[in-house]
C-alpha angles and dihedrals in degrees: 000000000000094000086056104054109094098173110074122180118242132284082227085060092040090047094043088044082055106053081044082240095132127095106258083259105070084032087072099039084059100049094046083051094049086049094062095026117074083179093064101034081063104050084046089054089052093058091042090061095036088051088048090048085049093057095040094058096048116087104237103239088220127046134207130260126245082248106044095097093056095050098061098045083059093055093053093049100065094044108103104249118260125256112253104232119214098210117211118248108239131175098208100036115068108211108257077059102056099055077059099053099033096239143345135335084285095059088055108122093213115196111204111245094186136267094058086299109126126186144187131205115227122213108263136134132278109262090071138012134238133209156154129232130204112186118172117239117278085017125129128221109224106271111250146153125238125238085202141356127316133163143209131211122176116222096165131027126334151281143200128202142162090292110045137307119277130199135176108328096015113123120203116210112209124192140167095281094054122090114177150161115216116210126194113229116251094246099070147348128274148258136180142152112221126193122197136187095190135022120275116251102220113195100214109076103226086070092048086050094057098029092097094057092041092054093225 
C-alpha cells in the first residue's frame, strides 16, 4: 500500500503531529495517514526521536520529589481498570479511524449532503472540524475555495480534481490559493475523510444557502 501512496503530508504537520501541537482534527488525519504511509511514518518517527533528544538535553527547571513515583502508583491504583476493546478488522477504516466511528463502514451514520454525497461529522474539538465524506462514483462535489486548511485523504476509491488524481492513501492538502472540483472515478464510490480548520467557500450559491446546516 505504502508504495502506492503519491501524495505525503508535510514535514511542518508532522512536525507539528510530533510536538502534539495539532487539533485533534488534524491529529487524527495524521495518525490514519501514518497508518497506510511507511514514508511518513519514517520521517514522524524522526522528529519524534529528534524532539525526545531535545528534552532529554534541557535541564528541567523543576525536579521531582523522592515521592513522586509513589504518589502516582497510588493514584493508578485506585483508578478503576480500562476495558480492553477488541477493535473490528475493516478494509476500508484504518484503525485510528474506527475507535472514531464505532465499527466498521457499516456503522458509519451518513447524513445526505445533496446530489447523492453523504457525509458524517466526527467528534473532534473545536478548533477543526472531521468528516467523512461518501461520494458515488462519477459524482462531483460542489467546486469551492477554502478560507483555511483542509485535507483530504482517500480511503475508498478515487478522485480527480484540478490539481492531480488521488486514490487510497493519498492526502490532498487544500489552502487559500486552491479552488477545485473532486470528482469521484467512474470504477467505485468514494470515500474520504476531510479535516478542516475554517469553513469552504463554495461558489454556487445553493451550497452557500444550506453551508451553515451542514456545518461545512
Amino acid at each position: 500500500m505504502s508504495k502506492d501512496i503519491k501524495h505525503h503530508l508535510t514535514d511542518d504537520l508532522l512536525m507539528a503531529y510530533a510536538a502534539g501541537s495539532l487539533p485533534e482534527a488534524f491529529d487524527l488525519m495524521v495518525a490514519t495517514h501514518l497508518s497506510l504511509c511507511d514514508h511518513c511514518r519514517a520521517q514522524a518517527e524522526s522528529f519524534d526521536a529528534v524532539g525526545g533528544f531535545v528534552l532529554d538535553d534541557h535541564e528541567m527547571p523543576l525536579q521531582m520529589g523522592e515521592e513522586s513515583l509513589t504518589a502516582t502508583m497510588a493514584l493508578i491504583a485506585k483508578g478503576e481498570p480500562t476495558p480492553k476493546t477488541v477493535r473490528p478488522s475493516c478494509s476500508v477504516l484504518p484503525t485510528p479511524l474506527q475507535e472514531y466511528v464505532g465499527g466498521d463502514v457499516s456503522a458509519i451514520r451518513w447524513k445526505s449532503i445533496g446530489m447523492g454525497v453523504k457525509q458524517a461529522i466526527l467528534p473532534t474539538t473545536r478548533e477543526a472540524t472531521a468528516r467523512l465524506l461518501f461520494i458515488p462514483a462519477g459524482a462531483a462535489v460542489p467546486d469551492h475555495g477554502h478560507n483555511g486548511m483542509e485535507l483530504t485523504m482517500v480511503l475508498q476509491g478515487a478522485f480527480s480534481d484540478e490539481v492531480d488524481h488521488f486514490a487510497r492513501g493519498d492526502v490532498e492538502i487544500a489552502d487559500e490559493d486552491l479552488e477545485h472540483t473532486p470528482v469521484a472515478d467512474m470504477s467505485e464510490d468514494c470515500i474520504c475523510l476531510a479535516v478542516t480548520d475554517a469553513p469552504l467557500r463554495f461558489n454556487k450559491l445553493m451550497p452557500r444557502l444550506f453551508q451553515p446546516f451542514l456545518r461545512i
